[in-house]
C-alpha positions in Angstrom: 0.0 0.0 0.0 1.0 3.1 -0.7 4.5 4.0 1.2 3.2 3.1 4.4 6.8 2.5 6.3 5.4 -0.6 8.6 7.1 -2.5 10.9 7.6 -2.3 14.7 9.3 0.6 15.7 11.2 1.3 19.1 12.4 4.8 19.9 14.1 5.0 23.3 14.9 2.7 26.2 11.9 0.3 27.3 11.1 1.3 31.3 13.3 4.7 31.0 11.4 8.3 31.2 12.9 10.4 28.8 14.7 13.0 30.3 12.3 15.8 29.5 9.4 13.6 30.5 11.0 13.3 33.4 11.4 17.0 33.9 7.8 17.4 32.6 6.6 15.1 35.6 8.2 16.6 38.2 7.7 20.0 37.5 3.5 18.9 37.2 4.3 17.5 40.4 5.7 20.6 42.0 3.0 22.9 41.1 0.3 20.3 42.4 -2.0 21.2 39.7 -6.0 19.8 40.8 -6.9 16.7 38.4 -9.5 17.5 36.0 -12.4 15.2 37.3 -12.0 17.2 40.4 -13.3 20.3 38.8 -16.0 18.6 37.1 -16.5 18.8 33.2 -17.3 22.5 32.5 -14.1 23.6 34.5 -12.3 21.0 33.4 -12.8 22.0 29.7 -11.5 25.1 30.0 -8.3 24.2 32.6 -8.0 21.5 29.7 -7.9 24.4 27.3 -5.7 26.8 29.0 -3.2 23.8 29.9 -2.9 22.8 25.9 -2.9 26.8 25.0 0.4 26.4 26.7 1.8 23.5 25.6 0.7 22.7 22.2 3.7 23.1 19.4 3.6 26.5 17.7 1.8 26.5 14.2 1.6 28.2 11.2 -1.3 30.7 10.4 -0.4 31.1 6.8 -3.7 28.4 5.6 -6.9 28.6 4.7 -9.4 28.1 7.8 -12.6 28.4 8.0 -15.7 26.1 10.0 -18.3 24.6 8.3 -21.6 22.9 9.1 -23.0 19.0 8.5 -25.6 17.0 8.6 -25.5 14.8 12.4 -28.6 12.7 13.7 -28.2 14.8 16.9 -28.5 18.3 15.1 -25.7 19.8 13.6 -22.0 18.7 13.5 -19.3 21.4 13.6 -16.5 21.0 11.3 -13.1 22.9 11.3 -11.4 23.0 7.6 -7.7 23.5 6.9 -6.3 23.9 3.8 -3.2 24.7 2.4 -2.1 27.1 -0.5 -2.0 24.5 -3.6 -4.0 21.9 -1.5 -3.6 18.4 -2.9 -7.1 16.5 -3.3 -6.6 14.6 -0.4 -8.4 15.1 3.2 -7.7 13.8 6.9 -10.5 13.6 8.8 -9.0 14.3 12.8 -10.5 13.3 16.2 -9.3 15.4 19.3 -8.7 13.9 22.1 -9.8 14.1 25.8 -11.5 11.2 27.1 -15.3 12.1 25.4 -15.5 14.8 27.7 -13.1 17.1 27.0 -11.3 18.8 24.2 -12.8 20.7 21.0 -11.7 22.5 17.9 -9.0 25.0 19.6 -7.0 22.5 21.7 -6.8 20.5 18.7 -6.0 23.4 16.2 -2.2 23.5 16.5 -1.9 19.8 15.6 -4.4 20.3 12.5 -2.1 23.3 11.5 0.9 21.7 11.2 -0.2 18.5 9.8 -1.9 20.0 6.8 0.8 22.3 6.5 3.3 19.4 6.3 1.7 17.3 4.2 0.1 19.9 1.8 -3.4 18.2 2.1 -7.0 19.7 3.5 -7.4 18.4 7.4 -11.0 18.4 8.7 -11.6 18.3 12.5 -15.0 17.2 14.1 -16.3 18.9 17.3 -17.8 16.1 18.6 -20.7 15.8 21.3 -18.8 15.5 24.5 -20.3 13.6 27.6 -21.8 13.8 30.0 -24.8 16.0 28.4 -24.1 13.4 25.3 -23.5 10.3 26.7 -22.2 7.2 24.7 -22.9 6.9 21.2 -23.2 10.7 20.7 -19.5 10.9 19.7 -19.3 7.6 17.9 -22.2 8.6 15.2 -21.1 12.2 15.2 -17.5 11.2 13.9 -19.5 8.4 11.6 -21.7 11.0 10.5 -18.6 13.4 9.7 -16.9 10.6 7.5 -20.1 9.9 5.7 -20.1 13.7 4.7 -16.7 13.9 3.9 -16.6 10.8 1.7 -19.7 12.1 -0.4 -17.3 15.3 -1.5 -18.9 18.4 0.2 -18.8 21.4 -2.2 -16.8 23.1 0.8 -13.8 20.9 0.1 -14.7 21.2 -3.6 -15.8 17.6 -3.7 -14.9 14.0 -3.2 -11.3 13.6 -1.5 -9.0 11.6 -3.7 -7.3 10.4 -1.1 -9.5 9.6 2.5 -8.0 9.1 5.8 -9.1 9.4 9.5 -7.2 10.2 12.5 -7.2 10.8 16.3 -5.1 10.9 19.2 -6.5 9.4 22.8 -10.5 8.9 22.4 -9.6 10.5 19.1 -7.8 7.5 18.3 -10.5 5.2 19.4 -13.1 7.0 17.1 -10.6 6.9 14.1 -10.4 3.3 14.8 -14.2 2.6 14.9 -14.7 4.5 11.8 -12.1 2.6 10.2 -14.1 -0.2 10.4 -17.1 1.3 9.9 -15.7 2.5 6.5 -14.5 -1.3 5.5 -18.1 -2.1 6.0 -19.8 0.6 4.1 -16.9 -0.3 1.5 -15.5 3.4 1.9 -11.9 3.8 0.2 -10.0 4.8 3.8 -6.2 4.8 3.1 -4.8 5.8 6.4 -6.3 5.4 10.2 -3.7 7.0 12.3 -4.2 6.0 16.1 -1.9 7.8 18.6 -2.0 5.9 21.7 -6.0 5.1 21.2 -8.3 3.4 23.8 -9.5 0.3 22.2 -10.4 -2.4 24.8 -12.2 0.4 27.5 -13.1 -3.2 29.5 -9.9 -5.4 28.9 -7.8 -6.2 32.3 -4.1 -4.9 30.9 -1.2 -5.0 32.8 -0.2 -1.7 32.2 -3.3 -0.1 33.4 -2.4 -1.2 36.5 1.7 -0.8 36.5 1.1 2.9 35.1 -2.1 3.8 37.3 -0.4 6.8 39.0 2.4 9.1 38.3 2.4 10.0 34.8 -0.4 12.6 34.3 -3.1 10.0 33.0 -4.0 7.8 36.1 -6.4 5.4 36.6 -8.8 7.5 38.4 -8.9 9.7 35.5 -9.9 6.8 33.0 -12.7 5.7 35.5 -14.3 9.6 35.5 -13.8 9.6 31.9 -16.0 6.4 31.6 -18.7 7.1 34.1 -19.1 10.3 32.1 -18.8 8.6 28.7 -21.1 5.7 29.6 -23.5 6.8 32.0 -26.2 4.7 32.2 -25.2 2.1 29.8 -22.0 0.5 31.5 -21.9 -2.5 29.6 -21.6 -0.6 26.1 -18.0 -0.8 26.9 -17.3 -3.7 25.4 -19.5 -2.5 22.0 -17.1 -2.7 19.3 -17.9 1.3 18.5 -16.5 1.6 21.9 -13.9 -1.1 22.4 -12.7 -1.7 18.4 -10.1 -4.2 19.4 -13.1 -6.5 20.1 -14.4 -6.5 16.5 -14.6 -9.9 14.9 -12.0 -9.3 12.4 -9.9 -5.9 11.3 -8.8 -7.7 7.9 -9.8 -5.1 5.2 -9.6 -2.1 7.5 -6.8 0.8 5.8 -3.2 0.7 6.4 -2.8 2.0 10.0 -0.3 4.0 12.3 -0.8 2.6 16.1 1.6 5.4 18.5 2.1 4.3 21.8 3.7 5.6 24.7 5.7 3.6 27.2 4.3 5.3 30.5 1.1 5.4 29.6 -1.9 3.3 31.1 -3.2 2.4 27.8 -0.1 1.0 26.2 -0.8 -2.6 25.9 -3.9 -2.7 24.4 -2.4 0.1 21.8 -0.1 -2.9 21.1 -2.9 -5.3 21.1 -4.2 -3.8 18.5 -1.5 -2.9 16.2 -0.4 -6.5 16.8 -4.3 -7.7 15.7 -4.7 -5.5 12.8 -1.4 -7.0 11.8 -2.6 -10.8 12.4 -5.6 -9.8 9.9 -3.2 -8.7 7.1 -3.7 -5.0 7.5 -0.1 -3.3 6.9 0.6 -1.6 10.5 3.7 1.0 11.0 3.6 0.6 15.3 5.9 3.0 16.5 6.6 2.7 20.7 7.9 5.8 22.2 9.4 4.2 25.2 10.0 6.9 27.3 7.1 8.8 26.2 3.3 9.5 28.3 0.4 9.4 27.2 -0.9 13.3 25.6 2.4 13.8 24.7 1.6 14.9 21.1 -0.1 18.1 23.1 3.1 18.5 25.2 4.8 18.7 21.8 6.0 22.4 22.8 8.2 21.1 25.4 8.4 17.1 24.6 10.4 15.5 21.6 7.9 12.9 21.8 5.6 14.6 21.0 7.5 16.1 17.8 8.1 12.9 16.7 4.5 12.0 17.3 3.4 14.4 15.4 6.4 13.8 12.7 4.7 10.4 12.4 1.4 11.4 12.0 3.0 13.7 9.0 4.8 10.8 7.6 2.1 8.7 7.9 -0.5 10.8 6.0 2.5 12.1 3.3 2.6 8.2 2.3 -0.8 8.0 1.9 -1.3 10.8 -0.3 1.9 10.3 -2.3 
């Protein structure tokens, strides 16, 4: 498939911080900032967005941006469209992450800016429903709905991408995974699904959510607010396959993929899971393992190489595709 670079890929020393992780930690440490379930979701959106307005990487302003409406079966979805001078006829459909209950257009702008700058090709992002006032599947068929309209060539992006892929980093990830598969089953031509350090098994017993439960900004405690917010009422969804993709009957015929995963970060191991499964079902899977790396380090990319090189794959990634 087309340049797709796949392989397993080990950057840094397996059980060693990097040193500016390290730094990272302890300085978050030192200023004892509240966790955001604490200040409950409103609050917490915004210290999520004043956190990221600090140390998202800088980008370029020189595109074409503007925000455009679809069709969503909960009302309108809210799309953000970058676009480069000379834009190729390729699009990348992008998922922000945040747990489902966090996150929006702005802390994901920066990483949008730069990849569309990079790779010369339209990015779309989604502002998906967030929980808890839209509970689980609000997101799921808002980022469904969001493919569909992208696929079918909107006369805002001057009609059908030549070249379709999806992306997302965190619950980003796990929505660029489920409409992955969604796409293989509505026979959709997706060439890339880039997932940087996804949730995909949100009831799976993993060793690393316990090893990695506390002590490197995502903890356990955090994944369980995100959940009861996410779920509500409907517990048992999590092991849906449009919330838990890893337990989808097969992955064969899903695009060529990008799995990032970070080496102190809770959800490691089923990141690997699933780049190892998409791999078992013949899907060509570039799995890069930042060992020293936490998770949301592609939004500490200001400060973290990590997260330039996560967001250098994400580039890469999508260049290959397009080329």
């Amino acid at each position: 498939m087309a340049g797709l670079a796949a392989g397993d890929i080990r950057v840094g020393t397996a059980g060693v911080l990097d040193a500016d992780v390290a730094a990272i930690l302890a300085r978050a440490a030192e200023l004892d900032l509240p966790s955001l379930p604490s200040l409950g979701p409103e609050e917490a959106r915004r210290e999520f967005r004043r956190r990221l307005a600090r140390s998202n990487p800088p980008a370029p302003q020189d595109l074409a941006v503007r925000d455009v409406a679809a069709a969503g079966s909960g009302g309108p979805l809210r799309l953000r469209l970058y676009r480069p001078e000379a834009a190729s006829g390729g699009a990348l459909l992008y998922f922000h992450g945040g747990g489902f209950v966090l996150g929006d257009l702005e802390t994901a702008d920066p990483i949008c800016r730069l990849v569309a700058a990079r790779t010369g090709s339209a990015v779309v992002a989604l502002d998906y429903r967030l929980a808890p006032e839209h509970p689980y599947p609000a997101a799921v068929e808002d980022a469904l709905a969001a493919l569909r309209w992208l696929e079918a060539g909107p006369p805002e992006l001057g009609g059908r991408p030549t070249v379709l892929g999806v992306a997302g980093d965190s619950a980003g990830g796990t929505l660029a995974a489920v409409a992955a598969l969604h796409a293989r089953d509505r026979g959709i031509d997706l060439r890339r699904q880039i997932l940087i350090y996804p949730a995909v098994d949100q009831g799976g017993a993993y060793p690393s959510r316990v090893h990695l439960a506390q002590g490197y900004l995502l903890t356990a405690d955090d994944i369980a607010w995100f959940n009861r917010q996410y779920f509500g009422e409907c517990g048992g969804a999590v092991l849906d396959t449009s919330a838990s993709p890893l337990r989808s009957v097969s992955h064969a015929g899903t695009a060529p993929a990008l799995v990032l995963t970070a080496g102190f970060d809770p959800l490691a191991d089923e990141g690997r899971a699933y780049a190892a499964r998409l791999a078992a079902c013949g899907v060509p899977v570039r799995h890069v393992c930042l060992h020293g790396a936490i998770h949301g380090c592609l939004g500490l990319a200001r400060f973290l190489e990590c997260g330039r090189r996560a967001l250098d794959e994400i580039a890469e990634a999508w260049a290959s595709a397009l080329s």
